[in-house]
C-alpha positions, 0 to 999 in steps of 0.5 A: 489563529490566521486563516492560511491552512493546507489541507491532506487527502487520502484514500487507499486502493482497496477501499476506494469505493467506500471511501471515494476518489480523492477529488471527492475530498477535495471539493469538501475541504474546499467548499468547508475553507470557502464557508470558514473563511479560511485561505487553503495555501495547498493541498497535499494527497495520497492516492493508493496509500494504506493508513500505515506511516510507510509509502505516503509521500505526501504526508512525508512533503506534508510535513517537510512544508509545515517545518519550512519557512513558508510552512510557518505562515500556516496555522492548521491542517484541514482534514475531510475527515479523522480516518484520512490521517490515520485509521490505527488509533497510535498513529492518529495520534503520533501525527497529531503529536507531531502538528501540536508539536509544530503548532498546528491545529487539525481541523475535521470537516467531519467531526467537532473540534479535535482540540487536545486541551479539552479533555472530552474532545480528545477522548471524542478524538480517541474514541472516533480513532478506535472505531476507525481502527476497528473498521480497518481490522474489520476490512482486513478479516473481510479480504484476508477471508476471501484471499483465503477462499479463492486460494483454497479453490486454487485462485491467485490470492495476491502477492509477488508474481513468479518468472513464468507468469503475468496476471490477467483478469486478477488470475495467474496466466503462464507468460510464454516468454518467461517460461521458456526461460524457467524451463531452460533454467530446470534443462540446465540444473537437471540435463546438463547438471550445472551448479546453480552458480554456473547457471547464473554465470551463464544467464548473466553471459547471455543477457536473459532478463530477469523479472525484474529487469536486474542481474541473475543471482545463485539465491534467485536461480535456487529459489526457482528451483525449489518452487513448487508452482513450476509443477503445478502447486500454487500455494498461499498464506499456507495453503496449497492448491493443484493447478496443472495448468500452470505447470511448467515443467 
């Protein structure tokens, strides 16, 4: 093996405490390729990024460099540690699959040799996979849990934010702007008894923004009808709450 070696990083936003910052990570490599004599060429990172295969631009560019002319001269992949890859047991070792595949070898500043050739290191590698993916699933049950409890005492939870509204201090907070513009969308419907596609028309007519900065829509307008947090019932992952002081209508 020569010594030029990348290195990826990753931590996710919910678990950064736990996990640490990404520079963290990257002095440990560093000083690990410092003592191994190995000649670290880049270092590729995600920062925010879940363990999935989706939304991880650097493993993507990760990749893309290892399959380059230049990415050839390169023999391993450094890791701070196996969880950083992947915490799910099948990805982890997809994305080994894939560096074997490419003829590269992972290297952990964590754990021994993760070479698949010997049969104990894989089933260490396997073994260590299953309890970071245990791990994960425990964290998941541990925020879904407490998303659960806040809904249930009519506290935002998470998910998309509806027109009419903004988060301050991780709560749901009317945004007057906004709303003025749903209340207008409700006179339209009930006073001066538009259709939905008419409403549209007309808010696409006068350039009123949409949440997201596109064009209105019939299914966007009906869907503003029909939820029930403009009347004062916030709802989440089933669960339905009061909250009259987010009624707009």
């Amino acid at each position: 093996m020569n010594n030029k070696v990348v290195a990826y990083c990753r931590v996710s936003t919910a678990n950064q405490k736990e996990e640490g910052t990404i520079g963290l990570q990257v002095d440990a490599i560093s000083e690990f390729c410092e003592k191994k004599n190995l000649n670290l060429l880049q270092t590729f990172k995600d920062e925010g990024v879940s363990g999935g295969l989706e939304s991880r631009p650097a493993l993507a560019d990760l990749f893309n460099f290892l399959e380059s002319k230049a990415g050839k001269m390169v023999s391993a992949v450094v890791i701070w540690k196996l969880d950083r890859l992947a915490r799910d047991l099948y990805i982890q070792e997809h994305l080994i699959k894939k560096l074997e595949q490419l003829g590269k070898q992972l290297i952990s500043t964590k754990e021994p040799d993760l070479d698949s050739s010997d049969p104990m290191r894989k089933a260490f590698r396997q073994f260590m996979g299953i309890v970071s993916e245990l791990e994960k699933a425990f964290i998941t049950m541990r925020l879904s849990g407490g998303r659960i409890k806040k809904a249930q005492a009519g506290g935002y939870a998470g998910g998309g934010i509806a027109l009419g509204y903004q988060t301050k201090e991780k709560e749901l907070r009317k945004a007057i702007e906004e709303a003025e513009i749903v209340q207008r969308i409700f006179h339209l419907k009930r006073k001066s008894r538009l259709s939905i596609n008419a409403i549209a028309r007309r808010l696409n007519t006068e350039r009123t923004p949409t949440k997201r900065g596109g064009s209105w829509y019939a299914s966007t307008v009906a869907y503003i009808l029909k939820n029930p947090l403009y009347k004062g019932k916030y709802g989440y992952s089933g669960i339905e709450a009061e909250r009259e002081d987010l009624a707009l209508i």
